[in-house]
C-alpha positions as a printed NumPy array, in Angstrom:
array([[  18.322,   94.489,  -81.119],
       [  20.696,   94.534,  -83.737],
       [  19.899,   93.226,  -87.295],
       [  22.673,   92.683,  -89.58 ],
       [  22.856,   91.575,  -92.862],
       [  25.539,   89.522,  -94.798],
       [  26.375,   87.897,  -97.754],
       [  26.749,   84.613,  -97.622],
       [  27.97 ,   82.097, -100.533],
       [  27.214,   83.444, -104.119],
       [  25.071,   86.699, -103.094],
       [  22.068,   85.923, -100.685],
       [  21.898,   88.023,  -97.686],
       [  20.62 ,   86.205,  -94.251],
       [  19.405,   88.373,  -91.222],
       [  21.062,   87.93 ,  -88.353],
       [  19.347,   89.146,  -85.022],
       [  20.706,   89.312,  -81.552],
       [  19.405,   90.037,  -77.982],
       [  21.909,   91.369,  -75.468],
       [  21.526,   90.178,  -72.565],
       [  23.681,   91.657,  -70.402],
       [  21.519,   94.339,  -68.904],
       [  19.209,   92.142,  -67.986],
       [  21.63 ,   89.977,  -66.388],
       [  22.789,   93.114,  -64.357],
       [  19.643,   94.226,  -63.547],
       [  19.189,   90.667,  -61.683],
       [  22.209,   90.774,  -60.023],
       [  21.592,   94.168,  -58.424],
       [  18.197,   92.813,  -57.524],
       [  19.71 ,   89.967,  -55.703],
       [  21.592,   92.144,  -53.784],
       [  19.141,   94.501,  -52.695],
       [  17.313,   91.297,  -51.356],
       [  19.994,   89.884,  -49.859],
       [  20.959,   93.401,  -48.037],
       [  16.883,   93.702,  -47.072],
       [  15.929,   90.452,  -45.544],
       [  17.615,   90.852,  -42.32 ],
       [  15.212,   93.541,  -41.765],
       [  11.922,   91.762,  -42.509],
       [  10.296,   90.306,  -39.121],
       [   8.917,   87.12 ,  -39.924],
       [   5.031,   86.882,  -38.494],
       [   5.034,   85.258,  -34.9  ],
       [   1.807,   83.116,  -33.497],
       [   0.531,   83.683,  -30.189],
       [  -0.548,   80.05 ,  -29.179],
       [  -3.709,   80.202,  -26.395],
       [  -1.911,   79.618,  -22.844],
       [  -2.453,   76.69 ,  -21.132],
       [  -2.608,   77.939,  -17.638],
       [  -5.145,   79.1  ,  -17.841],
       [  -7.511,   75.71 ,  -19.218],
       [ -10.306,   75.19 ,  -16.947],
       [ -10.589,   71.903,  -14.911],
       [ -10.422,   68.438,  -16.465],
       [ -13.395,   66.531,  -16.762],
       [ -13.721,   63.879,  -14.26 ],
       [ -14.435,   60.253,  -16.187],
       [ -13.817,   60.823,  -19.653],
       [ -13.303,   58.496,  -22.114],
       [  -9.749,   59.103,  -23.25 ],
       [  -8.734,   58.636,  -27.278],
       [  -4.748,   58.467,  -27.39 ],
       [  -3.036,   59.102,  -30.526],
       [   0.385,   58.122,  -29.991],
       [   3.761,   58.471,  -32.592],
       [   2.857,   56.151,  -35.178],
       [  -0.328,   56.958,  -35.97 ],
       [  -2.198,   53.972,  -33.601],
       [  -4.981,   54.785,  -30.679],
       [  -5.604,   53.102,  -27.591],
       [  -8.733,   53.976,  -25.68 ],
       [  -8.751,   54.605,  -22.369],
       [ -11.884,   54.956,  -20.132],
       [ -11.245,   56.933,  -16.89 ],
       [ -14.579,   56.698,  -15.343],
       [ -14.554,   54.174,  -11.986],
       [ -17.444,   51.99 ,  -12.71 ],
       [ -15.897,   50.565,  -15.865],
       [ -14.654,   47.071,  -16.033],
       [ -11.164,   47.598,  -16.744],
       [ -10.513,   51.382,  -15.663],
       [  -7.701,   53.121,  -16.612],
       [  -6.404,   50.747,  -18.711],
       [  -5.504,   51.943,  -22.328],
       [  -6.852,   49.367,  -25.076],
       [  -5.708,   49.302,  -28.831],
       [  -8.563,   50.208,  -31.189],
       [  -8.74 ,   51.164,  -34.703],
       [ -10.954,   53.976,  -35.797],
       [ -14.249,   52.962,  -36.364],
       [ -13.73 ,   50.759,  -33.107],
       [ -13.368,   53.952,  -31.232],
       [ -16.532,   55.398,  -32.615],
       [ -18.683,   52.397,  -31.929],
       [ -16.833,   52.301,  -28.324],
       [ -17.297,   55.687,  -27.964],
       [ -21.279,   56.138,  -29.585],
       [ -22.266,   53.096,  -26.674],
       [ -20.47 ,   55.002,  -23.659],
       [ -22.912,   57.884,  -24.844],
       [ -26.14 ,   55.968,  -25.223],
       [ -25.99 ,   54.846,  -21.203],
       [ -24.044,   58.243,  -20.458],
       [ -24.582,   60.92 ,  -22.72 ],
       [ -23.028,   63.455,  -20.821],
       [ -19.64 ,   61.724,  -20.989],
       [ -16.871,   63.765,  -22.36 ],
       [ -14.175,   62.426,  -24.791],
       [ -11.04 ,   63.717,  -24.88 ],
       [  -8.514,   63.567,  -27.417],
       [  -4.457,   63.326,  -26.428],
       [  -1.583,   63.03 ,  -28.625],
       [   2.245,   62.065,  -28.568],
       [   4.522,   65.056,  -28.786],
       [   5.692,   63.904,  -32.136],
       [   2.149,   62.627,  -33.771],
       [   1.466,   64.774,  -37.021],
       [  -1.066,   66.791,  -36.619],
       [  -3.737,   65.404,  -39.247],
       [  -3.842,   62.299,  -37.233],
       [  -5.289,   63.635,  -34.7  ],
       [  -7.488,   65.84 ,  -36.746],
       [  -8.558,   62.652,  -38.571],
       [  -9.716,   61.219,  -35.188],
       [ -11.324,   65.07 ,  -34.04 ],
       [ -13.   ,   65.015,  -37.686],
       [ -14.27 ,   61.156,  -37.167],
       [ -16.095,   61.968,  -33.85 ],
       [ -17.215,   64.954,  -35.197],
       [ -19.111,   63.298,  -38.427],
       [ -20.394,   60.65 ,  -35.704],
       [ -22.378,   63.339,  -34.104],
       [ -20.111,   62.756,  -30.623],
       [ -20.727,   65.668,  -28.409],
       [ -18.543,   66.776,  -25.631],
       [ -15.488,   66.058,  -27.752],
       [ -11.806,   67.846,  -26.326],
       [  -8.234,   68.312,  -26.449],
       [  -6.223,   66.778,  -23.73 ],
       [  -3.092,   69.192,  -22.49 ],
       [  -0.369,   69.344,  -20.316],
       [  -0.975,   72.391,  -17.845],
       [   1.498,   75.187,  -17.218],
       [   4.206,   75.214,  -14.521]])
């Protein structure tokens, strides 16, 4: 840092002080570089997803939750005796629960399983996983497309 002193006007000296900032500027730069010449060599961190193949059996009348694109659900039960089998129905959340919380009481053993467009985000499903879950719903899955 350099401090200088002048006169200005009729006598009285002012300080003047300055920081060079060059070398810092440099130092950056050369930083920058040594990034930029580095990165290729950094392997980002890969995730092993669980295979699908090898999923066990699906469950055979479940009581289907399906989250599609937009964020709706439609419930679907699978099992024969119901009254309108196999046909999805739109329901909003705590329709599903109470749907879901009576299919238990007569059938407790009934699984639920939970499938979800290709392009839902993934907290909407994880709302509708966290909803049973609170509800005390047991036998609660994820619905997935098997390995060819």
């Amino acid at each position: 840092m350099a401090v200088l002193a002048r006169r200005i006007g009729g006598g009285r000296r002012r300080l003047l002080s300055d920081i060079n900032v060059v070398p810092y500027i440099d130092v950056m730069l050369v930083l920058v570089v040594i990034l930029m010449v580095s990165a290729p060599f950094v392997n980002p961190s890969l995730v092993e997803l669980p295979s699908v193949g090898k999923s066990t059996r699906a469950p055979d009348s479940p009581l289907e939750v399906i989250v599609k694109a937009d964020g709706s659900l439609l419930l679907r039960d699978r099992s024969p005796d119901a009254a309108n089998a196999g046909t999805a129905m739109p329901v909003e959340l705590d329709q599903l629960i109470a749907a879901v919380k009576a299919r238990q009481r007569t059938r407790p053993d009934t699984p639920v399983v939970v499938s979800g467009d290709k392009k839902v985000r993934y907290e909407s499903i994880t709302r509708v996983l966290d909803q049973l879950y609170r509800n005390n719903v047991r036998r609660v899955g994820l619905m997935v497309k098997p390995a060819e």
